[in-house]
C-alpha positions in Angstrom: -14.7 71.5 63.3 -14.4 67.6 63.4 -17.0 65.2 62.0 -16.8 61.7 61.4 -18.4 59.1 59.0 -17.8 55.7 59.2 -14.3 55.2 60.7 -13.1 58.6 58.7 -12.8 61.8 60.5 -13.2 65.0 58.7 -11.2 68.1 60.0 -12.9 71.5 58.3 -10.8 74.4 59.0 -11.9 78.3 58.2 -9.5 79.9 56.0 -11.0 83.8 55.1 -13.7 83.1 52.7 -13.5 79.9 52.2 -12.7 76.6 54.0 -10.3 73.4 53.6 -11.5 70.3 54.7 -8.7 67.2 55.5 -9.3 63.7 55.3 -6.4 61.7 56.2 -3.7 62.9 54.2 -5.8 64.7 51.5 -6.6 68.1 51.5 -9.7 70.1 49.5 -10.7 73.3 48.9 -14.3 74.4 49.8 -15.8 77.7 49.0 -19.8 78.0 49.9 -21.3 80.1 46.6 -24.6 79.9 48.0 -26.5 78.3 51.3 -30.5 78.0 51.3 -32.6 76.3 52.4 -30.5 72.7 53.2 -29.3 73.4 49.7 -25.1 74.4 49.5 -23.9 75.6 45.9 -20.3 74.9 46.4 -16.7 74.8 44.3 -14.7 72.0 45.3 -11.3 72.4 44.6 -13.0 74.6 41.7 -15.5 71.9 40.7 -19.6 72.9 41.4 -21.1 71.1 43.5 -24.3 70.8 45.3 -25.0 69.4 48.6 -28.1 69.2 50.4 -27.7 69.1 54.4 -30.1 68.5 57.1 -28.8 68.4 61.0 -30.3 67.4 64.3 -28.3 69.0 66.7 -24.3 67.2 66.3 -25.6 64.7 63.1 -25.5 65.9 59.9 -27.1 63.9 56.8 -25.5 65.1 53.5 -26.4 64.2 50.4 -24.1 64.5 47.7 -23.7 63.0 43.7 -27.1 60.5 45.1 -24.8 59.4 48.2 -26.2 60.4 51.4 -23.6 60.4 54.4 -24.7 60.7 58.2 -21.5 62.8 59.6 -21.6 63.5 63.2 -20.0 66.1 65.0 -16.8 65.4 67.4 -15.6 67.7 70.2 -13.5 70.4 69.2 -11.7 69.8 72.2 -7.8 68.3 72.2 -7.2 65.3 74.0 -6.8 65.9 77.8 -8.1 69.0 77.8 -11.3 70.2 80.0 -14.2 71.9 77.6 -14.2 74.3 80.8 -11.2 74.6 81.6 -9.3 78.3 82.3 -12.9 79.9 81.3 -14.8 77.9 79.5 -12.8 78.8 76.2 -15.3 76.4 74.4 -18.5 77.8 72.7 -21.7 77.1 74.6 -23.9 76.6 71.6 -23.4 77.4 68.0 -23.1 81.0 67.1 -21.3 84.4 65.6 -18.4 85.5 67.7 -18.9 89.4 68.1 -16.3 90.4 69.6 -12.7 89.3 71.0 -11.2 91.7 74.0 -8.0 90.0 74.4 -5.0 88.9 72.3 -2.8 86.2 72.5 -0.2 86.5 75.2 -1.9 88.8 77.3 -2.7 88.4 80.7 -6.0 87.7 82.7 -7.9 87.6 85.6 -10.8 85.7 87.0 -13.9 86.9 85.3 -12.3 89.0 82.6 -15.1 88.7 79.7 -12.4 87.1 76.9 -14.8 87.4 73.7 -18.2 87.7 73.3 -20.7 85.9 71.0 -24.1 85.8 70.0 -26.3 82.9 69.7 -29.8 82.9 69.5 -30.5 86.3 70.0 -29.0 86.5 73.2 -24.9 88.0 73.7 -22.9 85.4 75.5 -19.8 86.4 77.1 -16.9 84.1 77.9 -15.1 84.8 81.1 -11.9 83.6 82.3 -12.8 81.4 85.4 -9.2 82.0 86.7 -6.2 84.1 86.5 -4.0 83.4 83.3 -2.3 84.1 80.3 -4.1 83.9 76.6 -1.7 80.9 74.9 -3.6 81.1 71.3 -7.2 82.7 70.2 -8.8 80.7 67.6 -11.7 82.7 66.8 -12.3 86.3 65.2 -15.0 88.5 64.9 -17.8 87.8 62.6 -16.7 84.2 62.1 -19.6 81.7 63.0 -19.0 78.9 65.8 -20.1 75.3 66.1 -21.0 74.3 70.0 -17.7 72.8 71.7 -15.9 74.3 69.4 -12.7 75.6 70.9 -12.7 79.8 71.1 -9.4 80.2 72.8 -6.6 78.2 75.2 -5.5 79.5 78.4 -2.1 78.8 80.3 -1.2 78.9 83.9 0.4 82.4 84.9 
């Protein structure tokens, strides 16, 4: 997921149990201890921290150390490429992907579900809208997805 604050965009990548967030050429570890409430108990690069975070829908206000930060949420989408394009390989809404039926380099046709999520209380599933081959999947079971975020990339067959 990409925010941005200011001129500064901040890249937060999934890694396991934790996370690593990039800002230009500096890297952090992030680990989430707790979450309640708008309140996050976190170790930065093993350093306790706390963060309180309220959000209206892509802007996030974080406060952190007394600084509060309005971050707002970029498309996870590369440059040039369609958020529906080969299947809408972008998640609709945020949610928890539940399950992923395909791998990478396999082959697929026109409304072959790809990966399912669930969001809301309702089960989406992402279909291929045309024939194709799976080029990389970004997503896994369990893990938890920001809308636009990018699920999976598709390549001409």
């Amino acid at each position: 997921m990409k925010v941005t604050f200011g001129t500064h965009t901040l890249e937060i990548t999934p890694t396991g149990d934790s996370y690593v967030a990039a800002l230009n050429d500096k890297t952090i570890n992030v680990q989430i201890v707790r979450a309640d409430s708008g309140r996050l108990d976190l170790l930065v690069d093993g350093k306790r921290v706390t963060a309180y975070v309220s959000s209206d829908l892509a802007k996030r206000w974080v406060t952190l150390d007394g600084q509060t930060m309005l971050l707002t949420k970029t498309s996870g989408a590369k440059p040039g490429v369609r958020h529906d394009y080969a299947g809408g390989l972008t998640a609709p809404m945020p949610g928890q992907v539940r399950s992923v039926s395909v791998s990478e380099g396999e082959v697929v046709k026109k409304g072959q579900t790809l990966l399912t999520m669930e969001a809301m209380k309702m089960e989406i599933r992402i279909q291929a809208l045309k024939d194709g081959r799976v080029k990389t999947v970004h997503v896994k079971p369990g893990q938890s997805v920001e809308r636009e975020q990018i699920l999976m990339e598709m390549e001409d067959e």
